[in-house]
N, C-alpha and C positions, 0 to 999 in steps of 0.2 A: 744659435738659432736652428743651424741643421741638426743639431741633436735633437732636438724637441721636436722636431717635425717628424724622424726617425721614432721616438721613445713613442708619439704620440702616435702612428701609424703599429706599433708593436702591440700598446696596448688595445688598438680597437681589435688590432688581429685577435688578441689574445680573448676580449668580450667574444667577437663571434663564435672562438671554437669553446667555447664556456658553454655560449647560450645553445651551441648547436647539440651540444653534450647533457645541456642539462633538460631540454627537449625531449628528450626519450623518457622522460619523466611521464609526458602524457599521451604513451601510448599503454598506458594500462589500463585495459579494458574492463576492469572488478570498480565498481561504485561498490565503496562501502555501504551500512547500514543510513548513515546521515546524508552520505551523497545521493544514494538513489531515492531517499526520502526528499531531498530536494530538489529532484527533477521529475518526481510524479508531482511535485508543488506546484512546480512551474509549467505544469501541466493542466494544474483545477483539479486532483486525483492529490492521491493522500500515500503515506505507505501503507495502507490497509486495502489499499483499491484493489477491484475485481480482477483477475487477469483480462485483459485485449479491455478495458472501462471505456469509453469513445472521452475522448480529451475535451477538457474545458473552458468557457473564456478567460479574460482576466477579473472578473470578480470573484470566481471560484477559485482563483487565485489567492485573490487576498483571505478568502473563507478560511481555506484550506493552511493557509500558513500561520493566520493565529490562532489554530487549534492543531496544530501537530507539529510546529517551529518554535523558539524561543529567538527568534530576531524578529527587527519591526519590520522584515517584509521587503525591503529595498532592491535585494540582490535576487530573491524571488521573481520578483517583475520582471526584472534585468534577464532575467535567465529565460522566464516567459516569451519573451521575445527574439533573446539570441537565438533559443532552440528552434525558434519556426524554419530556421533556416537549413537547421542539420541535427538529426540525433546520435551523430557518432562521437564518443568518448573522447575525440581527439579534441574535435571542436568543442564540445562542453568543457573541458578541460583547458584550451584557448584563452575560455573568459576570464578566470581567474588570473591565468600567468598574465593576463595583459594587466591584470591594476598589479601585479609583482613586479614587470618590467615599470610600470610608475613607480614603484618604491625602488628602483634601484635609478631609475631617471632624477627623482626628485631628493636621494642622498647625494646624484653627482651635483645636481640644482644647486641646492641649497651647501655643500662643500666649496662652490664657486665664488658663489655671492657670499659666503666667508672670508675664502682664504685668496680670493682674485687670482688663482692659479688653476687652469683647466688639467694640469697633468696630475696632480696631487688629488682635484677632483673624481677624475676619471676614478683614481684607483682606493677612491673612499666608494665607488661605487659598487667596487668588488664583496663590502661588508656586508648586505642584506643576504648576497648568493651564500655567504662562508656560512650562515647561520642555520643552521639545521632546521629549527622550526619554521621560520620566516619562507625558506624553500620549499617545503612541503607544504604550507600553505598557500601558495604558488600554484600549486597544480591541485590541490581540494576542491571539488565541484561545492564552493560553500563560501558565506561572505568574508571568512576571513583576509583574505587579500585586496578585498573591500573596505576593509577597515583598515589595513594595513597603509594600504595609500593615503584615505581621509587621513589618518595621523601625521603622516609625513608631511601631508598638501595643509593639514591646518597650521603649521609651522614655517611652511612654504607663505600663504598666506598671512600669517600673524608679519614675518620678517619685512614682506611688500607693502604692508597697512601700516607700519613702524618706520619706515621710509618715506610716504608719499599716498596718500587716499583721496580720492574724492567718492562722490554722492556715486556713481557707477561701478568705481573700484569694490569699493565697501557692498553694492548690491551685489555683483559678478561673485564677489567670493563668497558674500551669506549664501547664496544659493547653490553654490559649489560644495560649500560643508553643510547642506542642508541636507543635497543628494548622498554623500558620506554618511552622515549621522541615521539615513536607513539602514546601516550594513547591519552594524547590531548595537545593542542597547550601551555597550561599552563605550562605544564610539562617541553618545551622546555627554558622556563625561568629560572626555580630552575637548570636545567641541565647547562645552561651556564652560570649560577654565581658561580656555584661547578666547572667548568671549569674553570673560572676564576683562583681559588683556586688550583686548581692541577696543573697548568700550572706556576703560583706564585712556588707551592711547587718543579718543575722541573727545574726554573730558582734557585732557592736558593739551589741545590739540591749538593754533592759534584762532580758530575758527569764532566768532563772537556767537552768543547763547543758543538764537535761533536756528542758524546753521547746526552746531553739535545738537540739538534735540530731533531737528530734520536725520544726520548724521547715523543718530543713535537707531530710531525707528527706520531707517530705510534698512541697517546692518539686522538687527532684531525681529522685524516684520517676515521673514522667510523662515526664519529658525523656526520662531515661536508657530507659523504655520502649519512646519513640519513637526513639528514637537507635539501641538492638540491632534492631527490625523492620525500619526503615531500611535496616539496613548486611545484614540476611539477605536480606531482600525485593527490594533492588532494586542497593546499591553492588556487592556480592559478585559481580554478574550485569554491572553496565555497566564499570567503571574500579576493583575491587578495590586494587589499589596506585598508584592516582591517579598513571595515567602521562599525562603532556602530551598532548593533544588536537592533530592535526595542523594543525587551521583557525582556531587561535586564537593568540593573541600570549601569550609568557611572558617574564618576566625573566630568567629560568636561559638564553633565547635567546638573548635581546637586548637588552642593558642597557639600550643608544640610548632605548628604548622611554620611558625615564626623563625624557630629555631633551627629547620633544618639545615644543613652544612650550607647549601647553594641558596637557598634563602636567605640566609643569615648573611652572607657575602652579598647578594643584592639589596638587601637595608643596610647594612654597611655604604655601598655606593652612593645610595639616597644621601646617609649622612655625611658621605664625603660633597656633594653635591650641594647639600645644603651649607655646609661652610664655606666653599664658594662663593654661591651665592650671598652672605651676608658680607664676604672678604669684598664682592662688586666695585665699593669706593675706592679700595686701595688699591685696584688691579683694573688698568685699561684693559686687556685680555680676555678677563671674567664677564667687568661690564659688557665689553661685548656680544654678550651671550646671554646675557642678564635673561630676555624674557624666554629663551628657550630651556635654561635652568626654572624660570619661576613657574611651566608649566608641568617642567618634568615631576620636581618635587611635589606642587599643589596635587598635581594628578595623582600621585602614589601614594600620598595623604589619604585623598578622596578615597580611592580603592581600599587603603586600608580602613578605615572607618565603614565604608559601608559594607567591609567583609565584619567586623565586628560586629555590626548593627544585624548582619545576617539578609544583607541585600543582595550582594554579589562575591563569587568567588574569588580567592585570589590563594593564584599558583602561578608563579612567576617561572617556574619550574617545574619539570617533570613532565605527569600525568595532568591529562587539561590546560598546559602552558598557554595553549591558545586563547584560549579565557581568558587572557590578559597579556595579548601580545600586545595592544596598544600601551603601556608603562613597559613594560617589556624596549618596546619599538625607542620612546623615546628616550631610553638611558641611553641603548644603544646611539643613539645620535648625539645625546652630550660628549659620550667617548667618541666617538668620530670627528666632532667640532676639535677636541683637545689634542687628539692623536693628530689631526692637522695640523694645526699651531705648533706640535714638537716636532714634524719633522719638515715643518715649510723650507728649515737655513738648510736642507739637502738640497733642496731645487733653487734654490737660491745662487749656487756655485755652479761655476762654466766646467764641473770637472768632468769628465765623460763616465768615469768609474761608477760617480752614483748611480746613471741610468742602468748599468751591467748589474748593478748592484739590487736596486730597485726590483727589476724584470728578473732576476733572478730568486729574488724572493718572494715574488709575486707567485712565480710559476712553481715554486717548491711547496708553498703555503697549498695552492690551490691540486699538488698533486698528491700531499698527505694525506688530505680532504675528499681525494677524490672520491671515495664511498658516497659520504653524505652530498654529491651532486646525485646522486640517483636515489633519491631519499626513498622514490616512492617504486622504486623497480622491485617489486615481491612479487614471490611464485607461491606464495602461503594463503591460500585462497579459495572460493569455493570454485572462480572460473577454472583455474585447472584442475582444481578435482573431478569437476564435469568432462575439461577437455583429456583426462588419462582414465576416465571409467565410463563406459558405455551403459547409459542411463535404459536404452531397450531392456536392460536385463533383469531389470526392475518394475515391478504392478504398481506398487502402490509407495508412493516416496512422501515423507511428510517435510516439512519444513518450519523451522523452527522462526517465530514471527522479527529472530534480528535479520537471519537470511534470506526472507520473503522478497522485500523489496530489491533484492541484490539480482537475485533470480528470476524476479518478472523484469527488470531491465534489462538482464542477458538474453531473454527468449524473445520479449516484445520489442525489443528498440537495437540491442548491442547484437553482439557478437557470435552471438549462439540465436539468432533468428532465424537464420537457414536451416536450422537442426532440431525445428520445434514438432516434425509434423510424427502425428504416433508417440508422442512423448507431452508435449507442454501444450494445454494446462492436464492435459486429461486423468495424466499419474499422477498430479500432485493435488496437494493439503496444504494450507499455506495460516501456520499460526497470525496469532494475532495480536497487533499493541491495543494501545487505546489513545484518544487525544493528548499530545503532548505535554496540553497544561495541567494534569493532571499529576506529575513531578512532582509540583508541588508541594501537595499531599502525601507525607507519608504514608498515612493512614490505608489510603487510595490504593496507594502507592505498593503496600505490602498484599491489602488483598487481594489486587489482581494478582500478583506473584502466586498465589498459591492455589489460582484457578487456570492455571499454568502446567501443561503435564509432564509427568516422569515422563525419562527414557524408557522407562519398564513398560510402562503405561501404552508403548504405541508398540505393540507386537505384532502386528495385524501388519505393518508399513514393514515393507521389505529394506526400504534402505531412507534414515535421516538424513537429514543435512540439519546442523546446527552446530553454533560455534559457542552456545552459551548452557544448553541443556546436560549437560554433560558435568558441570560443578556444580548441580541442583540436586546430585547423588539418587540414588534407586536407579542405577543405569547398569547394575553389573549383568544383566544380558545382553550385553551388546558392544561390539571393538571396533575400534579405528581401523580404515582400510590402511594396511600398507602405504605407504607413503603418501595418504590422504592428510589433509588439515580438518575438514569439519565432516567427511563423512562418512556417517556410521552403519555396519551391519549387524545381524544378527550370529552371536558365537556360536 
């Protein structure tokens, strides 16, 4: 018993200087292009907006997001509001790590009420940090760690409603993964294949007829609520007939996609998953786990199908992984359920060795790794391009319309505010996008590209910033500052 009060006091030490370590993630003060585009969102401003635009309420809120966003809007709000409180990068950055800190609360959760062992839980809790995407998602001024939770908490939920529900349980949680299922559209998939499952769990339930049809509409009634706002408020406005996005990967494109090494290995896993899951009868262990298998699978079905159909991307892997951190999220947790269960007979022995053992591997794993705790610590940016080049020395500076919004948040809101005066807006030129639903459309899509200009093109602008105009070729007037990342002068 005094061992485990010890292992258990080691390991919370051992979360703090994690958490405290992996913190400095958000003090970086560069919003990229989609972050600073979702905090002019959350403003009623757009990334196209004027420099100093006077801020707007929350319906230009929701304007604004389903015409320059690709989510239903949820975390948009959220941020609407956070922001009124502070617009410093730390705190904007806050809101995200707090639904990270739920995904790593609701793996030790849901490890517990598995394995009825808090120490073996704690250190499944260690899994979301080890994961490089999942981390960096953490600190992204963006829904994904919005979704990341809703995935965890519909599993969370599914296991409480599989246990024990009434008429209030069953409301408290519709409404729970109603708020979830704004994060983004992905979300609304895991949400109704756990529907599926709770709804399965109402019909089999001993309840007599009236009750389950009560049951079913008190569980359903909040989804579907949020499902019609959704689809008026914000899909109708971005990608109404969920046509392929130009910048992203699908299967209706490109089967290959299937094939690639780390792909190929994560459908592999799916198929090992699914054999389990049919093995259920014959294995108390598996049954176990039955409906957290039956959603991991149904779910990566679904994604694969409507990547072929050419509805939504799927890259499990790589570039855009986030796009599908939710299938992503929940294998991870079947291997976490299972990697529990193999080594629950460690904690099970009074031998002191294992805990030496344990904490020792714990704290090696987490020192190889140490790089990816600081996923988002980069100096490759345009803020210190600003802050090692003294912009006075420049008339007329253009800006190329990815780094626009990166730029009006550094002068109007962040970090380079006190540095604006005789400098920002007056020297700059600030390119331009166009509404975000507009993806879409290749078509759209290509001709703005080409109303788009050379780097030749801006001769007149004594110094670019751009991180994109530069592979669009007709640029050979003009070279990279010395240890600059996106800014350009004249040779």
């Amino acid at each position: 018993m005094k061992n485990n009060k010890v292992f258990l006091f080691i390991i919370i030490g051992i979360y703090i200087i994690v958490f405290f370590a992996i913190l400095q993630n958000s003090r970086t003060p560069y919003l990229w292009y989609d972050e600073a585009g979702q905090f002019f969102i959350s403003k009623g401003l757009n990334h196209d907006s004027n420099p100093f635009e006077k801020e707007r309420g929350l319906t230009y809120v929701i304007d604004n997001n389903s015409l320059y966003n690709m989510d239903p809007g949820g975390f948009s709000i959220l941020l609407h509001f956070w922001s009124s409180f502070s617009n410093h990068h730390i705190w904007l950055r806050l809101l995200p790590f707090l639904f990270f800190i739920g995904v790593v609360i609701s793996f030790i959760y849901l490890s517990y009420l598995w394995l009825k062992n808090l120490n073996i839980a704690l250190l499944m809790g260690f899994i979301p940090i080890l994961i490089p995407v999942i981390l960096s998602m953490g600190f992204e001024i963006r829904a994904y760690s919005m979704e990341s939770m809703g995935t965890i908490v519909s599993i969370v939920a599914l296991e409480k409603i599989k246990n024990k529900f009434s008429y209030k349980s069953l409301l408290l949680w519709s409404c729970l993964l109603s708020f979830f299922m704004t994060s983004r559209y992905s979300e609304i998939i895991v949400v109704f294949i756990v529907s599926v499952c709770v709804l399965y769990l109402i019909y089999n339930s001993s309840f007599n007829r009236k009750q389950k049809q009560i049951s079913a509409i008190i569980y359903t009634l909040p989804l579907l609520t949020t499902l019609i706002c959704i689809y008026f408020f914000a899909l109708i406005y971005q990608n109404k007939n969920l046509e392929p996005l130009g910048y992203l990967k699908y299967l209706s494109n490109d089967i290959h996609i299937l094939f690639d090494i780390e792909n190929f290995i994560f459908i592999c896993i799916i198929g090992v998953l699914t054999i389990l899951f049919l093995l259920k009868k014959r294995y108390q262990i598996i049954k176990k786990y039955e409906t957290l298998l039956f959603v991991t699978i149904f779910v990566n079905i679904a994604f694969i199908i409507l990547s072929f159909l050419g509805k939504h991307p799927w890259t499990p892997f790589g570039d855009h992984s986030n796009r599908c951190i939710s299938l992503f999220l929940l294998v991870i947790l079947c291997v976490t359920a299972f990697f529990g269960e193999l080594i629950k007979p460690l904690f099970l022995s009074t031998e002191i060795l294992k805990y030496y053992f344990v904490v020792s591997s714990l704290v090696f794993v987490l020192y190889i790794n140490k790089e990816s705790l600081f996923i988002r610590q980069t100096k490759n940016n345009t803020y210190y391009d600003i802050m090692n080049n003294t912009l006075l020395n420049y008339n007329r500076i253009y800006v190329d319309r990815y780094e626009s919004p990166c730029i009006r948040y550094l002068f109007e809101y962040g970090q380079l505010k006190t540095k604006q005066e005789g400098i920002y807006p007056n020297k700059f030129t600030f390119g331009k996008l166009y509404p975000h639903c507009f993806f879409a459309d290749s078509l759209v899509q290509s001709n703005w590209k080409k109303t788009q200009p050379k780097m030749n093109d801006l001769l007149d602008y004594d110094l670019v910033i751009s991180s994109e105009l530069i592979w669009q070729g007709n640029n050979d007037k003009w070279k990279l500052i010395n240890g600059a990342t996106n800014f350009y002068i004249k040779k």
